[in-house]
Backbone bond lengths (Angstrom), bond angles and torsions (degrees), N, CA, C in turn:
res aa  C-N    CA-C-N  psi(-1)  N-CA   C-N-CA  omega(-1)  CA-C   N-CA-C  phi
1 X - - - 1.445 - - 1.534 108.22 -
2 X 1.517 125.53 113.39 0.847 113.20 170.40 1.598 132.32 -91.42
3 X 1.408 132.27 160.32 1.599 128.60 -154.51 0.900 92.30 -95.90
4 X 1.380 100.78 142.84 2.151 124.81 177.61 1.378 107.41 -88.35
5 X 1.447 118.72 107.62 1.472 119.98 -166.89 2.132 97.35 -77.56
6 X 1.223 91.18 133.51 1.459 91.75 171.15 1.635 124.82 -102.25
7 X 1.200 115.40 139.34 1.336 118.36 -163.73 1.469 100.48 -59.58
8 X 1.606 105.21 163.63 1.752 105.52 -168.17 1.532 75.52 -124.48
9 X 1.548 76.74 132.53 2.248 98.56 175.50 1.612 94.61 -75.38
10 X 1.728 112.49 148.70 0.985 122.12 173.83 1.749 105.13 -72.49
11 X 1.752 78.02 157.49 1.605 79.42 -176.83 1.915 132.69 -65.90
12 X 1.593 123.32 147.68 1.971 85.61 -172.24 1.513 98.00 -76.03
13 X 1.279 83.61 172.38 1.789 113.39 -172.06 1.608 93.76 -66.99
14 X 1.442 97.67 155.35 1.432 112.07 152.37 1.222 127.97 -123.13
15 X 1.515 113.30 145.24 1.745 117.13 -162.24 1.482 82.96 -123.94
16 X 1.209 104.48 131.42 1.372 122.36 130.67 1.775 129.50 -102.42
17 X 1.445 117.52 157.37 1.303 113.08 -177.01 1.422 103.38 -133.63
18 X 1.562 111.97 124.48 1.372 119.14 -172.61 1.851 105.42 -137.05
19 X 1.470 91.65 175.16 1.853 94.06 176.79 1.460 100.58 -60.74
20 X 1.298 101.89 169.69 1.355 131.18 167.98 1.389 112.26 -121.17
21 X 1.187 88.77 159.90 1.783 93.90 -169.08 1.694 108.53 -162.50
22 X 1.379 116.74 178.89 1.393 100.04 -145.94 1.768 100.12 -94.11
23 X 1.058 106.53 -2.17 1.847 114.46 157.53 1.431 112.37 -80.47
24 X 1.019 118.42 20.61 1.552 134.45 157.88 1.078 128.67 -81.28
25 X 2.214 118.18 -35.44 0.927 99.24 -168.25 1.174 150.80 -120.86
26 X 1.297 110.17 39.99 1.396 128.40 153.73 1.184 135.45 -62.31
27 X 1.632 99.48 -32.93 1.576 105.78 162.66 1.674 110.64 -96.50
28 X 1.138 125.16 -0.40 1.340 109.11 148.49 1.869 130.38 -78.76
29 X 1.434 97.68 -34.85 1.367 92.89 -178.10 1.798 85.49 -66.51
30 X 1.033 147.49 -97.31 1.456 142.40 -169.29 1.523 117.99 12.45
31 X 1.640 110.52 -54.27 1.277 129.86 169.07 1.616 99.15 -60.41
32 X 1.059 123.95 -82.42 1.398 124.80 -175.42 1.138 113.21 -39.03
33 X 1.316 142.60 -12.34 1.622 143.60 -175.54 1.681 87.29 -87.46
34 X 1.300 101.07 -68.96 1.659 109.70 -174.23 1.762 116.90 -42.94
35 X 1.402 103.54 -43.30 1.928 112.44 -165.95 1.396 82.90 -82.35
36 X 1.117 129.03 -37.40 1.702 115.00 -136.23 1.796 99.05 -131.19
37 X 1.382 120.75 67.65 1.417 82.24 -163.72 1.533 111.50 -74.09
38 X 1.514 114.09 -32.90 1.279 128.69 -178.92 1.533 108.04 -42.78
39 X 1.403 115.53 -74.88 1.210 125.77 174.52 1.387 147.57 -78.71
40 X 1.365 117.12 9.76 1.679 142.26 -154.94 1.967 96.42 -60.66
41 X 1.505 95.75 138.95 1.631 79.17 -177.50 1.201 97.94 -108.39
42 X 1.272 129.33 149.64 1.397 151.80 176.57 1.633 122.23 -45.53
43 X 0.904 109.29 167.41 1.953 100.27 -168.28 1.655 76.46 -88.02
44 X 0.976 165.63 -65.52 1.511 149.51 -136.67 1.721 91.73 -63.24
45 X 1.182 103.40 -43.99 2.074 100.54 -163.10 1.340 97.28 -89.20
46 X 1.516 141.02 1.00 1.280 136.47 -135.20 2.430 70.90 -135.07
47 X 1.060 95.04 -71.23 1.961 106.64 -177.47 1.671 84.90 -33.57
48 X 1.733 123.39 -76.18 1.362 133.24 -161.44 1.460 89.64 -38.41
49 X 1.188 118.53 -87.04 1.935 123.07 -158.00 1.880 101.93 -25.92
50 X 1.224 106.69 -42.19 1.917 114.01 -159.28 1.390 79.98 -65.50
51 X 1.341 121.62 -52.14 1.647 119.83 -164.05 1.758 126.94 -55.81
52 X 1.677 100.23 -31.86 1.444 104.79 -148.04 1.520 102.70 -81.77
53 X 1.150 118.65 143.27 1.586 152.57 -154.95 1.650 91.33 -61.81
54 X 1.264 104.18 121.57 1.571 108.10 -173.22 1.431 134.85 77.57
55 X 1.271 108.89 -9.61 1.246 108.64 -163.70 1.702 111.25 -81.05
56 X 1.364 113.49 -177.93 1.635 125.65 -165.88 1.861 87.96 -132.12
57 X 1.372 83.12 131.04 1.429 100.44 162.66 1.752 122.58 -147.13
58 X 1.111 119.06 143.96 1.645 108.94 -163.80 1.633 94.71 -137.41
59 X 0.874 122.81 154.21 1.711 134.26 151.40 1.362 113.48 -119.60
60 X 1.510 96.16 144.53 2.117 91.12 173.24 1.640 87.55 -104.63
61 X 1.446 99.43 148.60 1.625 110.79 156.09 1.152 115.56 -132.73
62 X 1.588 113.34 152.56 1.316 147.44 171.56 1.251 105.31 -76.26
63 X 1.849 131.38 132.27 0.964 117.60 -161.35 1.811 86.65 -125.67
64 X 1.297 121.76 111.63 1.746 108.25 -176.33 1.544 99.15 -96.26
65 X 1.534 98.04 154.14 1.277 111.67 172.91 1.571 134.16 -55.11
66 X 1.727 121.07 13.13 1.289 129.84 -164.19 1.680 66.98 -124.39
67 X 1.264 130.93 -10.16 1.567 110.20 164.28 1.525 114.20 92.89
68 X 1.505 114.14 -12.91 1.537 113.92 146.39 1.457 135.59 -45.54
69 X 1.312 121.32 161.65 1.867 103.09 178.65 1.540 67.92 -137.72
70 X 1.699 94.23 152.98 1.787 127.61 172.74 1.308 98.00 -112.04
71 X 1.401 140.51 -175.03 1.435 138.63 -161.49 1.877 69.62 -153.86
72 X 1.328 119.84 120.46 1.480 143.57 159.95 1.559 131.44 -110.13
73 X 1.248 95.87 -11.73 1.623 116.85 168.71 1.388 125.68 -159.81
74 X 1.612 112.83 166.71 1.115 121.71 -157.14 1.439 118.93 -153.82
75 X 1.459 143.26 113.99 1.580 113.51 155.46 1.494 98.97 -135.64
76 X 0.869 95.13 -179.29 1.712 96.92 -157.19 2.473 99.25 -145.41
77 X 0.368 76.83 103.33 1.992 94.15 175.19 1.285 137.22 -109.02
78 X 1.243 111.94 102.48 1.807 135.19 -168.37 1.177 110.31 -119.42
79 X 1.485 108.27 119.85 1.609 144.87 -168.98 2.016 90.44 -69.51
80 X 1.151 102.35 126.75 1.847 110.26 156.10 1.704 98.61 -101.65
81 X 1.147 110.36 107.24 1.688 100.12 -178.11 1.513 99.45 -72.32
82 X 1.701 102.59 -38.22 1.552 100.10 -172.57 1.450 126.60 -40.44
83 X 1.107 116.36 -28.19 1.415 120.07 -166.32 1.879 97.60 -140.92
84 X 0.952 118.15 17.45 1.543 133.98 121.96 1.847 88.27 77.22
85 X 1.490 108.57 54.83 1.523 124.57 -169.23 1.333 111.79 -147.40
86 X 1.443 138.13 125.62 1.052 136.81 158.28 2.048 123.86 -76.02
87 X 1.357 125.07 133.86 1.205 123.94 173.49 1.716 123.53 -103.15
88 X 1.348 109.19 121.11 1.394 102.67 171.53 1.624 116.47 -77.30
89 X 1.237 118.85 80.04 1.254 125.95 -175.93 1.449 133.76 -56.69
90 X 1.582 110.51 -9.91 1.426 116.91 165.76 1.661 97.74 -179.04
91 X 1.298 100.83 151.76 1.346 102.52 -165.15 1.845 100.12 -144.74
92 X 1.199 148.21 86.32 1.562 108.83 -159.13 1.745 82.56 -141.91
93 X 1.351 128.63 162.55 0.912 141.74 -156.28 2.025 110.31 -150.89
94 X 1.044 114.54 104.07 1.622 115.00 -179.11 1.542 136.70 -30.61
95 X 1.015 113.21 89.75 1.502 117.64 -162.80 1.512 113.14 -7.46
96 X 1.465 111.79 -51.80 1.496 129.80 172.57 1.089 127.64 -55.21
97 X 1.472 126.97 -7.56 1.158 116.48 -151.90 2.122 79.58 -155.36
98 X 1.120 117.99 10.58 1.911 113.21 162.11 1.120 105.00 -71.87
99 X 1.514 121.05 165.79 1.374 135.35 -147.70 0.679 133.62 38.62
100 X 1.972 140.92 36.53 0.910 126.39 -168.96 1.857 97.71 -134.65
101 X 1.372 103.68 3.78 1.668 102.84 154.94 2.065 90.56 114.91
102 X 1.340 106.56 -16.28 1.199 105.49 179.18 1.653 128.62 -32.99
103 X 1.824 101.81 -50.73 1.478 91.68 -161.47 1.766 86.97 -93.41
104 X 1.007 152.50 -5.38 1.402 130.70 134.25 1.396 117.77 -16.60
105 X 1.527 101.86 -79.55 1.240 116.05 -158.27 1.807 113.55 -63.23
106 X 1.491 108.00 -18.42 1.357 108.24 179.31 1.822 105.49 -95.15
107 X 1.177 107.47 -33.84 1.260 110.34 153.67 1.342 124.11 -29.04
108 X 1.127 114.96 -76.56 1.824 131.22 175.27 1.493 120.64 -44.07
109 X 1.362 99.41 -44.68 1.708 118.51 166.52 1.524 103.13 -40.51
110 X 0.889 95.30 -79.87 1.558 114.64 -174.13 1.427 127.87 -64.08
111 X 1.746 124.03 -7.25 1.341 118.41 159.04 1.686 90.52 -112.86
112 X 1.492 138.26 25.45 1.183 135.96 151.94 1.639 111.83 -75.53
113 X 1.524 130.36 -49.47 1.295 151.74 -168.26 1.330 98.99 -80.60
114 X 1.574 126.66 -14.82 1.737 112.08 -176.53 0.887 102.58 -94.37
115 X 1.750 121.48 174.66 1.034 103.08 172.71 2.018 118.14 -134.89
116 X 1.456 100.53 3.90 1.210 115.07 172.73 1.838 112.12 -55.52
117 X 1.654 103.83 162.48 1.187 112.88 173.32 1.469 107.27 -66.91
118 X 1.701 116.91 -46.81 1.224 122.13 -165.89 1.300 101.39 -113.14
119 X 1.669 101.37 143.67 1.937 119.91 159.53 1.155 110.93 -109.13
120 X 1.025 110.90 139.44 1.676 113.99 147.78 0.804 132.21 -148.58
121 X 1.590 135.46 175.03 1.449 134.09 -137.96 1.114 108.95 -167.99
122 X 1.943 123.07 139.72 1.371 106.27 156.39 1.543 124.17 -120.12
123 X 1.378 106.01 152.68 1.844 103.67 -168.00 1.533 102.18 -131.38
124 X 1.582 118.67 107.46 1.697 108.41 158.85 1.262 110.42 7.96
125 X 0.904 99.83 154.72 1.976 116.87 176.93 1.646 96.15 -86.41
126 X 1.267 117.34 -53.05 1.535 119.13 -174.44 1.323 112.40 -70.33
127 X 1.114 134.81 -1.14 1.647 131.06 -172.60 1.270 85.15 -85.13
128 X 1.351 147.95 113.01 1.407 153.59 163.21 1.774 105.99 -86.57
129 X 1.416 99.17 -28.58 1.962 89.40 -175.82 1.027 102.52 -96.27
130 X 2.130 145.62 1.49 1.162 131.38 169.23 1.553 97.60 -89.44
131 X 1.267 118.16 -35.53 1.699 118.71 160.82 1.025 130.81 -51.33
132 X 1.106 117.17 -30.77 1.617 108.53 165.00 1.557 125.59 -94.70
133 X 1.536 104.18 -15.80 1.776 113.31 166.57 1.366 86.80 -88.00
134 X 1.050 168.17 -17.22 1.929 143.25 150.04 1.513 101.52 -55.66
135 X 1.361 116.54 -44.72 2.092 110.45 -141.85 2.314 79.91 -89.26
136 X 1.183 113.91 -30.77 1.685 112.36 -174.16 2.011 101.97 -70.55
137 X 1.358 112.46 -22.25 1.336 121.99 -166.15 1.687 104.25 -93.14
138 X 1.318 121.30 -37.43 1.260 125.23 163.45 1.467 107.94 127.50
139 X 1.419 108.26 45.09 1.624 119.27 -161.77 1.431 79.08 -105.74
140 X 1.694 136.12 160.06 1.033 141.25 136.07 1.371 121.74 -102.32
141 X 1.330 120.00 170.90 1.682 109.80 -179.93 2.042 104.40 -89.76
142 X 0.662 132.85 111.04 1.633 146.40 173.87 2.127 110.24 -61.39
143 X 1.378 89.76 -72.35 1.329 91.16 172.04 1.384 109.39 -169.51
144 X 1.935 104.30 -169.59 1.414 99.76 -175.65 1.461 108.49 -114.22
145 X 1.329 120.87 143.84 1.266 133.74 177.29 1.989 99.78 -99.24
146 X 1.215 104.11 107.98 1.572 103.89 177.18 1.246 121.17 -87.17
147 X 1.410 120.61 143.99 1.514 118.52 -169.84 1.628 124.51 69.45
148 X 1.614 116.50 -9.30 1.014 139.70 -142.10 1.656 90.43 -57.83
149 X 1.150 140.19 -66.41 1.787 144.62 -173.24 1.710 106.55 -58.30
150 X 0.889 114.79 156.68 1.286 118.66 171.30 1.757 150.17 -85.64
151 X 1.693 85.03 2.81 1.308 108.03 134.40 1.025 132.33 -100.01
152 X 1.026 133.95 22.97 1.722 152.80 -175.74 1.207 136.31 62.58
153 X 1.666 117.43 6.34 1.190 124.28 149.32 1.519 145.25 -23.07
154 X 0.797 149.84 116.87 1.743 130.92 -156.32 1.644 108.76 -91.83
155 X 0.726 115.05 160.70 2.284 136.68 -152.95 1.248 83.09 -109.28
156 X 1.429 126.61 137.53 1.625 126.71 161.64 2.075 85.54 -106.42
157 X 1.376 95.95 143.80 1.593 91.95 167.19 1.583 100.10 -118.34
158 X 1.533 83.05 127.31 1.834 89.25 176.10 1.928 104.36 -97.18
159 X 0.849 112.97 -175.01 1.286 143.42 -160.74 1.727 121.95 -143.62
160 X 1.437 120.16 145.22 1.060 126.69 -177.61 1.527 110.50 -143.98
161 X 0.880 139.70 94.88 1.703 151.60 160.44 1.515 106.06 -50.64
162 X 1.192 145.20 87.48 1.735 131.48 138.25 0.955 128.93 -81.74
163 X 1.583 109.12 146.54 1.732 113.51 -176.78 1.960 104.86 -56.75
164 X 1.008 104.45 150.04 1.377 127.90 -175.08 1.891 112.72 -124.39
């Protein structure tokens, strides 16, 4: 009788999550074409965010076994001192590479580095799985921004309360 060799599962991926920086962003706008097609922001608004004074920026990478890293995620977070609130200004994660705890983990990055009491954020109304990784993280929904996307979809703005 001879033995039935069984296929060997590839190995899982490894992510690391590090700063971002503004030699990033080519492969972020790339990501943003892919996460966002509707809404992807442009390397001029995408360069500005890397730039702005205080802000938090993270990438997740894919680490492949030829020992390259890909950049698969992203969020990026800018302090309004004026009104004494931090914004998660984009957050998007590679179709290929969701469920795997990423936009948590880049999430966290990035209200770790702020430093306001309050965050907030806006997410499509229809994204139900970035809504429920905000409402499981301790985001509440605040209000509605109507028409808010540019196909006219409406913005839910969530909210974040930290102890102070």
């Amino acid at each position: 009788m001879a033995a039935v060799s069984q296929p060997i599962p590839p190995p899982a991926p490894v992510y690391s999550i590090k700063p971002a920086t503004l030699r990033d962003v080519h492969a972020i706008r790339r990501l943003e074409v892919i996460t966002f097609p509707k809404d992807a922001y442009s390397y001029l608004n995408l360069s500005s965010l890397l730039m702005w004074p205080g802000g938090a920026h993270f990438k997740a990478l894919v680490t492949h076994l030829a020992g390259h890293d890909d950049l698969v995620g992203f969020v990026s977070a800018t302090p309004d001192w004026g009104r004494q609130l931090d914004w998660i200004v984009t957050l998007g994660v590679h179709p290929d590479h969701q469920n795997h705890g990423l936009g948590r983990r880049l999430l966290a990055a990035a209200e770790s580095a702020m430093t306001q009491t309050r965050i907030r954020l806006t997410v499509r109304a229809s994204n139900a799985s970035a809504i429920h990784l905000y409402e499981v993280t301790g985001y509440v929904r605040s209000h509605i921004e109507p028409r808010y996307y540019s196909d006219g979809e409406d913005g839910i703005i969530m909210e974040k309360l930290r102890g102070g």
